[in-house]
mmCIF entry with sequence, helices, sheets and N, C-alpha, C, O atoms, coordinates in Angstrom:
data_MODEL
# 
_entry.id   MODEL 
# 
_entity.id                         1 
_entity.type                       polymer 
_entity.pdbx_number_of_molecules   1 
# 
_entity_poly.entity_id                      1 
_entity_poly.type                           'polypeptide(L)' 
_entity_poly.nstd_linkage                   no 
_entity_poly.nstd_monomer                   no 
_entity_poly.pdbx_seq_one_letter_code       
;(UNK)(UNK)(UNK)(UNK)(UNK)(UNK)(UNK)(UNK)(UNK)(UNK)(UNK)(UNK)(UNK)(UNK)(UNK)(UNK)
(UNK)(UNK)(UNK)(UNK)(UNK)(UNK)(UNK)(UNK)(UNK)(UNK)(UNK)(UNK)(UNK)(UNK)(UNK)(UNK)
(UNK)(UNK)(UNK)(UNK)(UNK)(UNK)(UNK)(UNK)(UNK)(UNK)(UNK)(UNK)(UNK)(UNK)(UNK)(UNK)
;
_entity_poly.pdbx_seq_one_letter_code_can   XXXXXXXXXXXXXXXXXXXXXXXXXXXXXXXXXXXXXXXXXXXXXXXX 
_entity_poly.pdbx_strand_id                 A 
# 
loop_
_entity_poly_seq.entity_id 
_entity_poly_seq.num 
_entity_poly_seq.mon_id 
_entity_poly_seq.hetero 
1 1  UNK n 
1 2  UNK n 
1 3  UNK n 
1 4  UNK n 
1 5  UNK n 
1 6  UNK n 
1 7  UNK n 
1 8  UNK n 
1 9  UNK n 
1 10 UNK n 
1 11 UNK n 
1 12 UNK n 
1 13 UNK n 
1 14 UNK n 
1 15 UNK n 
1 16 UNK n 
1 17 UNK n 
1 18 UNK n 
1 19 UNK n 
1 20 UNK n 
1 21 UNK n 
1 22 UNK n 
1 23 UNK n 
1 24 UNK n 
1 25 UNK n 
1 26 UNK n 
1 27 UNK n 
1 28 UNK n 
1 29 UNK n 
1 30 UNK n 
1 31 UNK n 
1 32 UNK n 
1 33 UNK n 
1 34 UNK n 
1 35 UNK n 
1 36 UNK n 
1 37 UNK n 
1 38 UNK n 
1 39 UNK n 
1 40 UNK n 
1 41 UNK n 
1 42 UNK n 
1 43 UNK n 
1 44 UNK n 
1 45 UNK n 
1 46 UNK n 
1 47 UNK n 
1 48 UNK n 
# 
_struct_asym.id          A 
_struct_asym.entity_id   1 
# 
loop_
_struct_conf.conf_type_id 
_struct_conf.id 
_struct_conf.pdbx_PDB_helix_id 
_struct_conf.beg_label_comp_id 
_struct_conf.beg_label_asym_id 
_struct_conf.beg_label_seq_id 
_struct_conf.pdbx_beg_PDB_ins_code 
_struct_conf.end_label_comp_id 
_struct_conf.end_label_asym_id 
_struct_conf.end_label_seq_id 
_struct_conf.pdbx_end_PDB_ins_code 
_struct_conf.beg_auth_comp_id 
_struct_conf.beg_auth_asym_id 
_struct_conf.beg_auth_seq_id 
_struct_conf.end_auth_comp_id 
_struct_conf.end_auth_asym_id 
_struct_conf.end_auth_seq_id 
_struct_conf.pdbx_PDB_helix_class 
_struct_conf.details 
_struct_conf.pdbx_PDB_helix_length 
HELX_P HELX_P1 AA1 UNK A 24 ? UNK A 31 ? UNK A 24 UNK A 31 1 ? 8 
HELX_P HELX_P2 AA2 UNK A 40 ? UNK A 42 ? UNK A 40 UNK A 42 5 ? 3 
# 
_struct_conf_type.id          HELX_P 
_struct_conf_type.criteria    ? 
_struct_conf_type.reference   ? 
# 
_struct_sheet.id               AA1 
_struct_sheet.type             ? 
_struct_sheet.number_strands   2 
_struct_sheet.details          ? 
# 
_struct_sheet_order.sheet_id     AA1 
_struct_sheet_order.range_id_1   1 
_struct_sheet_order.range_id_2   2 
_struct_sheet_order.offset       ? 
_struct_sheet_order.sense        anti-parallel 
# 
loop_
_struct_sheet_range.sheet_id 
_struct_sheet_range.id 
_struct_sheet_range.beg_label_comp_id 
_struct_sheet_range.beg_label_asym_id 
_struct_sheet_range.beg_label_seq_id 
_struct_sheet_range.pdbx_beg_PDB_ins_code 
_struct_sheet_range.end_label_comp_id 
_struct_sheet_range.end_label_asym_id 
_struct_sheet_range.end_label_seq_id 
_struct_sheet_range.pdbx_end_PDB_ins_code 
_struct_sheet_range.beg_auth_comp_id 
_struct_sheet_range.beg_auth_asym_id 
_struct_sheet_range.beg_auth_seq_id 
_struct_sheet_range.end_auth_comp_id 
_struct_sheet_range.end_auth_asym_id 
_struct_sheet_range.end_auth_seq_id 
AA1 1 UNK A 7  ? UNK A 10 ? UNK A 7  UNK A 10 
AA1 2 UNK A 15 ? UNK A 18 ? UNK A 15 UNK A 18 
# 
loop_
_atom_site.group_PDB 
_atom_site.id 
_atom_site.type_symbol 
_atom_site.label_atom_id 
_atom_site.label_alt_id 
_atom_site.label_comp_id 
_atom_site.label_asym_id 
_atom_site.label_entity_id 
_atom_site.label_seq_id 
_atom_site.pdbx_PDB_ins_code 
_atom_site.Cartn_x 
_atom_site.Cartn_y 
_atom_site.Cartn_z 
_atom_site.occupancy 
_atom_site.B_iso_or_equiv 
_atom_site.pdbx_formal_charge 
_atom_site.auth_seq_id 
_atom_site.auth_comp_id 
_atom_site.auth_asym_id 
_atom_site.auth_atom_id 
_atom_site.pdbx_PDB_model_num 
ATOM 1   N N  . UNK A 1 1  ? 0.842   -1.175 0.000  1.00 0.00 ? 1  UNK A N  1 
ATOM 2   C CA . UNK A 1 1  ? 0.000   0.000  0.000  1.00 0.00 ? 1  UNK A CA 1 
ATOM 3   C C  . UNK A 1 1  ? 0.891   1.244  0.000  1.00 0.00 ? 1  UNK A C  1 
ATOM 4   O O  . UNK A 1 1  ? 1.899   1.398  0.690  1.00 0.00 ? 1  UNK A O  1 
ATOM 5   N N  . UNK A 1 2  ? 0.347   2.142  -0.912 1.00 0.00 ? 2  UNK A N  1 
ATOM 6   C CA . UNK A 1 2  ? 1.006   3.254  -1.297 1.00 0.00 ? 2  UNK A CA 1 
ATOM 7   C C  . UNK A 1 2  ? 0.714   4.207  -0.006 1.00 0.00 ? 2  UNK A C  1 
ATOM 8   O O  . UNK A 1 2  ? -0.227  3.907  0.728  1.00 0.00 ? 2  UNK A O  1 
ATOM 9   N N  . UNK A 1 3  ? 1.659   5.563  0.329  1.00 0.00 ? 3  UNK A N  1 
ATOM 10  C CA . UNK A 1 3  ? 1.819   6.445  1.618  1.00 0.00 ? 3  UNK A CA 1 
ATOM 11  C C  . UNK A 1 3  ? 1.706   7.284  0.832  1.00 0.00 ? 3  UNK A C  1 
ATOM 12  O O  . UNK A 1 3  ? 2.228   7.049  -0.258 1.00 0.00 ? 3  UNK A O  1 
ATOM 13  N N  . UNK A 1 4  ? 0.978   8.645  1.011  1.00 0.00 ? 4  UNK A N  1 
ATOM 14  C CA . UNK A 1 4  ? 1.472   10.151 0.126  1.00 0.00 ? 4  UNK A CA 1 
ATOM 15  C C  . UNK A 1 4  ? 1.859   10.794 1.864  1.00 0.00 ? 4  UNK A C  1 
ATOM 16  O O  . UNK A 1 4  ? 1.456   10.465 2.979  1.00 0.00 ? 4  UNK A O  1 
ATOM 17  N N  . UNK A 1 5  ? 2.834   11.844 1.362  1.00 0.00 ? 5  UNK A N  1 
ATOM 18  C CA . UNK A 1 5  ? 2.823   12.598 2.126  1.00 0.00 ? 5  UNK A CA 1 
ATOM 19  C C  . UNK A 1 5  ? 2.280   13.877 1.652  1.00 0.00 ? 5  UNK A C  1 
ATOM 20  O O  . UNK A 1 5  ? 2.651   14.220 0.529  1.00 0.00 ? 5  UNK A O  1 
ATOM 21  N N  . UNK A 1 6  ? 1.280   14.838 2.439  1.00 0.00 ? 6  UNK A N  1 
ATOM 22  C CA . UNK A 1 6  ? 0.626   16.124 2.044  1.00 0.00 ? 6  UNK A CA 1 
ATOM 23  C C  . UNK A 1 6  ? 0.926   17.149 3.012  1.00 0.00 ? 6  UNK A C  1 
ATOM 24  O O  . UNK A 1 6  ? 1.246   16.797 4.148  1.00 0.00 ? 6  UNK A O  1 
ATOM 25  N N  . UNK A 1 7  ? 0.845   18.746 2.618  1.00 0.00 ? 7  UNK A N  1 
ATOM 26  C CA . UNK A 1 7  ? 0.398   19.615 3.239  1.00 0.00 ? 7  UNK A CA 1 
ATOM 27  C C  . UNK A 1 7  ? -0.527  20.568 3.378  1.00 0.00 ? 7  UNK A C  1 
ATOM 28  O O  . UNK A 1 7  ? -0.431  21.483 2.559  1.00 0.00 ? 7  UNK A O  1 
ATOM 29  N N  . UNK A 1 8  ? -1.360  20.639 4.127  1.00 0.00 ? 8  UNK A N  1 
ATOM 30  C CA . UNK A 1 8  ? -2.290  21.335 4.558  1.00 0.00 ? 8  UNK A CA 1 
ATOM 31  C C  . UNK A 1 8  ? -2.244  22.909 4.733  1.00 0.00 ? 8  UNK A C  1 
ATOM 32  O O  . UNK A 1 8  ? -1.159  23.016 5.305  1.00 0.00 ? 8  UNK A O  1 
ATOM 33  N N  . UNK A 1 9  ? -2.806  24.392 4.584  1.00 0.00 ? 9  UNK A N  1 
ATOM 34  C CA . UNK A 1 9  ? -2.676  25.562 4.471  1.00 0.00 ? 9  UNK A CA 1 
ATOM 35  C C  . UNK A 1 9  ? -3.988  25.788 5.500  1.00 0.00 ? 9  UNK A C  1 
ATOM 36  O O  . UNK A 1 9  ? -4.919  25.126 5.040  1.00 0.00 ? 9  UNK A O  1 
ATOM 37  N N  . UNK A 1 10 ? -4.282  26.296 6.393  1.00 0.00 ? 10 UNK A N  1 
ATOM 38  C CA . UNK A 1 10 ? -5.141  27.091 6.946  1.00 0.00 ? 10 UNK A CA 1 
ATOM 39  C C  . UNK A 1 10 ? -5.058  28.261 6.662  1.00 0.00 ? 10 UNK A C  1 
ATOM 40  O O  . UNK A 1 10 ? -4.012  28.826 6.982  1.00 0.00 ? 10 UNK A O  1 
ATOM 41  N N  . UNK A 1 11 ? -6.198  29.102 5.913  1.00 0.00 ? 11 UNK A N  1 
ATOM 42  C CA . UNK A 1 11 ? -5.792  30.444 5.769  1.00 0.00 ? 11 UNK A CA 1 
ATOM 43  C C  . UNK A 1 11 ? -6.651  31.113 7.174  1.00 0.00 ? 11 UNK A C  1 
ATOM 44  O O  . UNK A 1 11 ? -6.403  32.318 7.133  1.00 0.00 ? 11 UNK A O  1 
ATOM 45  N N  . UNK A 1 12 ? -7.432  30.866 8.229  1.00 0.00 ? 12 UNK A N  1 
ATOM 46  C CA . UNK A 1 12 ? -7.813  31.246 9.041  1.00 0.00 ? 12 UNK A CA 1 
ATOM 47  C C  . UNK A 1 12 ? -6.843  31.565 10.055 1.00 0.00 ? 12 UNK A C  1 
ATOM 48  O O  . UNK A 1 12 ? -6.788  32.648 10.636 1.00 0.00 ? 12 UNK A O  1 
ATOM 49  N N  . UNK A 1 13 ? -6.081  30.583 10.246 1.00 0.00 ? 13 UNK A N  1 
ATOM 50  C CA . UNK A 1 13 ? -5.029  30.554 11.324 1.00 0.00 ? 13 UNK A CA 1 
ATOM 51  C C  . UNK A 1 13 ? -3.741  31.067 10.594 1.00 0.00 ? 13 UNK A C  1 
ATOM 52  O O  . UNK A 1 13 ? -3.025  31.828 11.243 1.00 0.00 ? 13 UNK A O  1 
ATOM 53  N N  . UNK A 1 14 ? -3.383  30.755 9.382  1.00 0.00 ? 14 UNK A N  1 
ATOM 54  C CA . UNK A 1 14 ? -2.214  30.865 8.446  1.00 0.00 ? 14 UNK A CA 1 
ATOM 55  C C  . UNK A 1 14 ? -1.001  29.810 9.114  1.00 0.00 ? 14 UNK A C  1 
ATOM 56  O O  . UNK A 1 14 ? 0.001   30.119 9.759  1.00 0.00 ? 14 UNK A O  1 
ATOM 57  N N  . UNK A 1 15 ? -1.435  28.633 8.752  1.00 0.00 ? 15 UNK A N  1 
ATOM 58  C CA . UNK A 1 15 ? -0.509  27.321 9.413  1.00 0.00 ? 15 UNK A CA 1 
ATOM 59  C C  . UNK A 1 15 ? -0.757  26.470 8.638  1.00 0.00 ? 15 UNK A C  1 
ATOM 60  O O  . UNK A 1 15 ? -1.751  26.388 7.917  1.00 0.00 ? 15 UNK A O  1 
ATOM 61  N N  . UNK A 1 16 ? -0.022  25.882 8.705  1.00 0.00 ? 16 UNK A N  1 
ATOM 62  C CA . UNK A 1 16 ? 0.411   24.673 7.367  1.00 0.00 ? 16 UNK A CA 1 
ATOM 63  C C  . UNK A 1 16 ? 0.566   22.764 8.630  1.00 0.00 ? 16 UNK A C  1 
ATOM 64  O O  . UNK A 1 16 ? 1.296   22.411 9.557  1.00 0.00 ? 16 UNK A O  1 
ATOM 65  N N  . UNK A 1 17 ? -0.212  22.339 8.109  1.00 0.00 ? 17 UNK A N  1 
ATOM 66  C CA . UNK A 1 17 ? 0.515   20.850 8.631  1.00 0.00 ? 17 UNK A CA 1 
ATOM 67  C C  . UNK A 1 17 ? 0.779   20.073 7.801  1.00 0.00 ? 17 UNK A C  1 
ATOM 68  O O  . UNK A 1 17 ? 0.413   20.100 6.626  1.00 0.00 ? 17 UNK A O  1 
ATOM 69  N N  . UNK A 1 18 ? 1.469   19.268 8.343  1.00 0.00 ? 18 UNK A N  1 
ATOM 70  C CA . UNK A 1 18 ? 2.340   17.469 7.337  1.00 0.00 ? 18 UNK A CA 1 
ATOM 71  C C  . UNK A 1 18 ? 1.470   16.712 7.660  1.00 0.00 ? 18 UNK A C  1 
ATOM 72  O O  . UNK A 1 18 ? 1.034   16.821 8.805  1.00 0.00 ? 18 UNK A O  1 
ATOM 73  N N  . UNK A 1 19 ? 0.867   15.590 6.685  1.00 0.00 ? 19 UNK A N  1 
ATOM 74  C CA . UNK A 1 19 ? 0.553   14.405 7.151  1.00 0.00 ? 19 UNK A CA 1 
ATOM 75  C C  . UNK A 1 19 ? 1.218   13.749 6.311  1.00 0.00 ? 19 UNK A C  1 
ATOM 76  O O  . UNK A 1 19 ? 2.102   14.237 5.607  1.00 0.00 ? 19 UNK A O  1 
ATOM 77  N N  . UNK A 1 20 ? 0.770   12.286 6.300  1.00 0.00 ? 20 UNK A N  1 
ATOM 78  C CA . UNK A 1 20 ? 0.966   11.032 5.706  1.00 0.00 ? 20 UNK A CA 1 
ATOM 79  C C  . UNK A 1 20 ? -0.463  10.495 5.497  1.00 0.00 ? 20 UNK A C  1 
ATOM 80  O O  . UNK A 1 20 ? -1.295  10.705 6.379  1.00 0.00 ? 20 UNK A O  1 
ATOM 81  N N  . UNK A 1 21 ? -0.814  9.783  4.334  1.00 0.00 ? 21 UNK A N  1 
ATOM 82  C CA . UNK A 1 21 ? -1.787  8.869  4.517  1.00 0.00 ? 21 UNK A CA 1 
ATOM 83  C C  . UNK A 1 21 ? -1.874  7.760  3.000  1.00 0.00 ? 21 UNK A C  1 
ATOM 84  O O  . UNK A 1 21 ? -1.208  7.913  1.977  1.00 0.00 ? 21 UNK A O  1 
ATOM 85  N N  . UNK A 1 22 ? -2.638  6.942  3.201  1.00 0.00 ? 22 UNK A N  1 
ATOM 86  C CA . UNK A 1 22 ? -2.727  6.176  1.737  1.00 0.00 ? 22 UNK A CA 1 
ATOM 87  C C  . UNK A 1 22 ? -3.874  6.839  0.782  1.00 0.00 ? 22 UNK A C  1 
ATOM 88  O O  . UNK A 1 22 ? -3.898  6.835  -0.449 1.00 0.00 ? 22 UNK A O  1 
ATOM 89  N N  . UNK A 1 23 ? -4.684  7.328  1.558  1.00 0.00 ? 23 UNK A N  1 
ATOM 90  C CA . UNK A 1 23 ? -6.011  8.106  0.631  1.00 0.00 ? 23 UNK A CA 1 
ATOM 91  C C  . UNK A 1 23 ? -6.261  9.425  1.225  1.00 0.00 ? 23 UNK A C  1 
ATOM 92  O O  . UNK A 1 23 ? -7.042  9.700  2.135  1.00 0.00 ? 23 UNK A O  1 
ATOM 93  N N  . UNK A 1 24 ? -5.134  10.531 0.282  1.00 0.00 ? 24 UNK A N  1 
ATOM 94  C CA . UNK A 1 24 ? -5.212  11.704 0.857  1.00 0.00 ? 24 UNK A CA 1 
ATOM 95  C C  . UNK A 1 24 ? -6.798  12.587 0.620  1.00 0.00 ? 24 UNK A C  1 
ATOM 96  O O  . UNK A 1 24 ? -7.119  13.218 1.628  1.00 0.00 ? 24 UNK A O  1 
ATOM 97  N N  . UNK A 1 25 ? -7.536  12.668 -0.257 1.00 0.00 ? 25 UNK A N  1 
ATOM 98  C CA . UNK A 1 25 ? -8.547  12.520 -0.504 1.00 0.00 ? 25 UNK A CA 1 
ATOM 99  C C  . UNK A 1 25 ? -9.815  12.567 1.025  1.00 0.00 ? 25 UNK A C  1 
ATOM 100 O O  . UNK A 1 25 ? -10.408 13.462 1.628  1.00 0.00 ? 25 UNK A O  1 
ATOM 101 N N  . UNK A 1 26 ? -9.738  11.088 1.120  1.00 0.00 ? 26 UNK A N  1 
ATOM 102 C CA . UNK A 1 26 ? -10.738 11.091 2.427  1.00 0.00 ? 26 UNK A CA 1 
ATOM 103 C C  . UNK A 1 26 ? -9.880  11.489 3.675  1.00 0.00 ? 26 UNK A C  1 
ATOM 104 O O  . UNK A 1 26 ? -10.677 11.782 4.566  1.00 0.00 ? 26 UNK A O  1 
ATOM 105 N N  . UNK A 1 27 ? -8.713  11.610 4.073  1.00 0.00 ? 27 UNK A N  1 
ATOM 106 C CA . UNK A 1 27 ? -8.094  12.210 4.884  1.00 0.00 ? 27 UNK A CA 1 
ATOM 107 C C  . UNK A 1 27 ? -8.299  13.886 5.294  1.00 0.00 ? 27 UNK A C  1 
ATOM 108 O O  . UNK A 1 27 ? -8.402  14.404 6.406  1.00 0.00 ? 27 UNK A O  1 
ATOM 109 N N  . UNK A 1 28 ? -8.314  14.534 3.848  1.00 0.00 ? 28 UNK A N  1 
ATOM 110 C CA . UNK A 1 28 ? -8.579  15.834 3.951  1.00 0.00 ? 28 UNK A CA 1 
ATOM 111 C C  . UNK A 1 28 ? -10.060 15.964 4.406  1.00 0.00 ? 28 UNK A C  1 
ATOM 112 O O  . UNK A 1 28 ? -10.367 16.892 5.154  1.00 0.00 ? 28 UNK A O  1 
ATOM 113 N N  . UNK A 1 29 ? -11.060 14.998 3.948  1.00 0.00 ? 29 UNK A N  1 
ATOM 114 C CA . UNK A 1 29 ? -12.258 15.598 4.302  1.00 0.00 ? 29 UNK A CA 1 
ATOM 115 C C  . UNK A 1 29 ? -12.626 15.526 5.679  1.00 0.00 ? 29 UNK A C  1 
ATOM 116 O O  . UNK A 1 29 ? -13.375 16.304 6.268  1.00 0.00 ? 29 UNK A O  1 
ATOM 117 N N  . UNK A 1 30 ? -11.626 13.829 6.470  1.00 0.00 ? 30 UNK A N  1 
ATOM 118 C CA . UNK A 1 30 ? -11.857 14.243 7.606  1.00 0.00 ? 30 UNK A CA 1 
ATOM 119 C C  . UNK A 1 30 ? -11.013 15.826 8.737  1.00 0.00 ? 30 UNK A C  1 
ATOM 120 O O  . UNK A 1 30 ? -11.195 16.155 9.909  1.00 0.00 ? 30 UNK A O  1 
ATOM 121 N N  . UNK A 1 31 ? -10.429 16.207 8.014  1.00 0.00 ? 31 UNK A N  1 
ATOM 122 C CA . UNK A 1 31 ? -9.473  17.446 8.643  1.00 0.00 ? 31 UNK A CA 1 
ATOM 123 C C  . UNK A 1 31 ? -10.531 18.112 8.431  1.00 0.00 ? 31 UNK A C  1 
ATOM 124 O O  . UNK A 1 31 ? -10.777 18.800 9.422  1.00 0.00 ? 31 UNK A O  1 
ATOM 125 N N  . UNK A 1 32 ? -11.284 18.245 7.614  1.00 0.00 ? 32 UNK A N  1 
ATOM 126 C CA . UNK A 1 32 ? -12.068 19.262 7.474  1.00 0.00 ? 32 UNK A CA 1 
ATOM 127 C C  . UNK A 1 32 ? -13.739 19.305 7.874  1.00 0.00 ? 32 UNK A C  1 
ATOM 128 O O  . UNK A 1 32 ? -14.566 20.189 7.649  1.00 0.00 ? 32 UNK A O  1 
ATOM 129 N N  . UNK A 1 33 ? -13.895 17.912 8.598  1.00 0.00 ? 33 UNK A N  1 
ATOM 130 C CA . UNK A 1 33 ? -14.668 17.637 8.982  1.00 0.00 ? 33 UNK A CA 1 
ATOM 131 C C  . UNK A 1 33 ? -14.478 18.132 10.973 1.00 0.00 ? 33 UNK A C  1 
ATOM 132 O O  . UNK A 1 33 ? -15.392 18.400 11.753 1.00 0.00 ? 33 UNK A O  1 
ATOM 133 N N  . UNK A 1 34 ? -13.618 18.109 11.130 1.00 0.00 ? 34 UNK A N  1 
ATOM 134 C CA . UNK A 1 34 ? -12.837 18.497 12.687 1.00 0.00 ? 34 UNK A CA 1 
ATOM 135 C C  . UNK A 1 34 ? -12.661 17.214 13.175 1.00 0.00 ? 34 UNK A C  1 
ATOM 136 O O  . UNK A 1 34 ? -12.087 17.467 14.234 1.00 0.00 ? 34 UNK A O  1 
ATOM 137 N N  . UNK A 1 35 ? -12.793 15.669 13.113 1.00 0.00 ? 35 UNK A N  1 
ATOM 138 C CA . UNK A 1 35 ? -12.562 14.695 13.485 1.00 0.00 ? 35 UNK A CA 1 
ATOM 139 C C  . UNK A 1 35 ? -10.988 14.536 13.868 1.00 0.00 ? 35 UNK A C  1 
ATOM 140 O O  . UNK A 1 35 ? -10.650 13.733 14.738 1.00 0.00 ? 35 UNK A O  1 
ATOM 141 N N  . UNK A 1 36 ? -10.159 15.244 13.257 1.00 0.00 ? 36 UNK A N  1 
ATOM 142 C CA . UNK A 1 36 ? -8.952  15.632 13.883 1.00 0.00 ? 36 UNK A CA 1 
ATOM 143 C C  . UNK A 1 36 ? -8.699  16.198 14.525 1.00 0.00 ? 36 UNK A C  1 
ATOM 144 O O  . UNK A 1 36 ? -8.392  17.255 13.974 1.00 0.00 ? 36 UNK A O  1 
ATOM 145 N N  . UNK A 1 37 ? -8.461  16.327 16.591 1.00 0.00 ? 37 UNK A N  1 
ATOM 146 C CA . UNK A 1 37 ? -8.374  17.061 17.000 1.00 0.00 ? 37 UNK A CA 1 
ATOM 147 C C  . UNK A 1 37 ? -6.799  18.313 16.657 1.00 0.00 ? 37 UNK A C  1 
ATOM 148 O O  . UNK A 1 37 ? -6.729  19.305 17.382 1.00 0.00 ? 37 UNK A O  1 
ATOM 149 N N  . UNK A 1 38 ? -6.169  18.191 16.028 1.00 0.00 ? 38 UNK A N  1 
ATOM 150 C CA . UNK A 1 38 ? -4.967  18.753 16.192 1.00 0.00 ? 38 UNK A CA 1 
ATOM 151 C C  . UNK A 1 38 ? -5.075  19.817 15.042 1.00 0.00 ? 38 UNK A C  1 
ATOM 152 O O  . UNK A 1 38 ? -4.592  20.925 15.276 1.00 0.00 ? 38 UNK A O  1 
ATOM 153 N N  . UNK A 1 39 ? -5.677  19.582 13.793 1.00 0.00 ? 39 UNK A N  1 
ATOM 154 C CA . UNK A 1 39 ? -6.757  20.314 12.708 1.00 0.00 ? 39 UNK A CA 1 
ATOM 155 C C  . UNK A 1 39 ? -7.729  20.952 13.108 1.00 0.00 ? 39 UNK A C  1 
ATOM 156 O O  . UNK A 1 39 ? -7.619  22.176 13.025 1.00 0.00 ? 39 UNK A O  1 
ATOM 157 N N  . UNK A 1 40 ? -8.874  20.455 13.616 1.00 0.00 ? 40 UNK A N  1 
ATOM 158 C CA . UNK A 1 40 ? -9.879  21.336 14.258 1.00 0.00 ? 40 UNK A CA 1 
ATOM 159 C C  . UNK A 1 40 ? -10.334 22.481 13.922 1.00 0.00 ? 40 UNK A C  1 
ATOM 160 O O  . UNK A 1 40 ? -11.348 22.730 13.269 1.00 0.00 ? 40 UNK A O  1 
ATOM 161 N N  . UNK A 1 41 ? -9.393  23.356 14.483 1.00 0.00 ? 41 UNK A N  1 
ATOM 162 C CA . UNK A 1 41 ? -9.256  24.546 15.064 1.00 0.00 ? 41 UNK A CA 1 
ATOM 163 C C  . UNK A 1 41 ? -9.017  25.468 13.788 1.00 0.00 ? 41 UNK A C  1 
ATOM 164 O O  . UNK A 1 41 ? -9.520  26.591 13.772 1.00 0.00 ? 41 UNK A O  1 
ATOM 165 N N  . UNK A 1 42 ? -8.355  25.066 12.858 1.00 0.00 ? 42 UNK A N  1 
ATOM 166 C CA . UNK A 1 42 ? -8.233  25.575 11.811 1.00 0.00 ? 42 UNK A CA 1 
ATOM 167 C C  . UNK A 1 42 ? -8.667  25.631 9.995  1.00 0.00 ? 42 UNK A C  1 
ATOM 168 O O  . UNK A 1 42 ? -8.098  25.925 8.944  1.00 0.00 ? 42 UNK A O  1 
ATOM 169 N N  . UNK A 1 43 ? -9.884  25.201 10.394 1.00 0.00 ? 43 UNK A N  1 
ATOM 170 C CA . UNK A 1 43 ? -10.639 24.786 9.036  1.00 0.00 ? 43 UNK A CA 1 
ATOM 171 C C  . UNK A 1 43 ? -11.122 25.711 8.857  1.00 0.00 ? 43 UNK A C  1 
ATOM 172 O O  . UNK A 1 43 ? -11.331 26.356 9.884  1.00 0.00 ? 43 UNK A O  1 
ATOM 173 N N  . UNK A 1 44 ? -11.514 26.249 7.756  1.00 0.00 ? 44 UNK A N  1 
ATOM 174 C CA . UNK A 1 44 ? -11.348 24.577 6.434  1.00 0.00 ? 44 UNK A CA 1 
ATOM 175 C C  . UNK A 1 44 ? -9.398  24.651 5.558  1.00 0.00 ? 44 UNK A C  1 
ATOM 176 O O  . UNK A 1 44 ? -8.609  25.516 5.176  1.00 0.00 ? 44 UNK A O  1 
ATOM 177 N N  . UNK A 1 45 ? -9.463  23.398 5.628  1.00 0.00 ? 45 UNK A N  1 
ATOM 178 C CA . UNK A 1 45 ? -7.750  23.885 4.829  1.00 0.00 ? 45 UNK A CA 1 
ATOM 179 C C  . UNK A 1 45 ? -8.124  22.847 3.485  1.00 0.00 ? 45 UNK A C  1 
ATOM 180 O O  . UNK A 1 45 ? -9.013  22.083 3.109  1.00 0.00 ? 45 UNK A O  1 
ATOM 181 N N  . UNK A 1 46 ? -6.483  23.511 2.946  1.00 0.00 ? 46 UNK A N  1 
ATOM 182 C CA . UNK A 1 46 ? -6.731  23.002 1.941  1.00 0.00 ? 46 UNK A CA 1 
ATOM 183 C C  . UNK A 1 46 ? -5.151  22.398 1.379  1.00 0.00 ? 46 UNK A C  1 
ATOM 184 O O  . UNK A 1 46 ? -4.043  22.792 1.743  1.00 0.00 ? 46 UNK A O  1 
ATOM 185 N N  . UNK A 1 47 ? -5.483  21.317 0.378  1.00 0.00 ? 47 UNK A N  1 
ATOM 186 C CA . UNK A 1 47 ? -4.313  21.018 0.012  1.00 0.00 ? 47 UNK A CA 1 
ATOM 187 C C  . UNK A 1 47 ? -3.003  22.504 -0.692 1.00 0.00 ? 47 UNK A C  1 
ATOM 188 O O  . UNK A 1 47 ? -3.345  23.482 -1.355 1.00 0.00 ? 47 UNK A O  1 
ATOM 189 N N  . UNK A 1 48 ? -1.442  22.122 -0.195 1.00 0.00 ? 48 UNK A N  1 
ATOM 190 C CA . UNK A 1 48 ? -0.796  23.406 -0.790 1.00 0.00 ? 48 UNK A CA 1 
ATOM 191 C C  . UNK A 1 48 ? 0.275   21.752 -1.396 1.00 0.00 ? 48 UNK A C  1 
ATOM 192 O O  . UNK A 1 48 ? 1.261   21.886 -2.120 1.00 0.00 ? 48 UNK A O  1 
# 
């Protein structure tokens, strides 16, 4: 199974995070869903 690594842009907060995942796709929607507490706070982001 394939890994991407991505980064994330909050323009609310103006912060960027790293992840990893195999399906960056449904990953982002949960960041943007707030199911990530460490994301949350800074939605909606978007892929950079």
């Amino acid at each position: 199974m394939k890994h991407y690594v991505y980064i994330l842009y909050s323009v609310s907060k103006d912060r960027y995070y790293i992840g990893s995942s195999a399906d960056t796709e449904k990953r982002l929607l949960r960041h943007n869903a707030g199911v990530t507490p460490s994301t949350k706070a800074g939605r909606p982001w978007k892929v950079v």
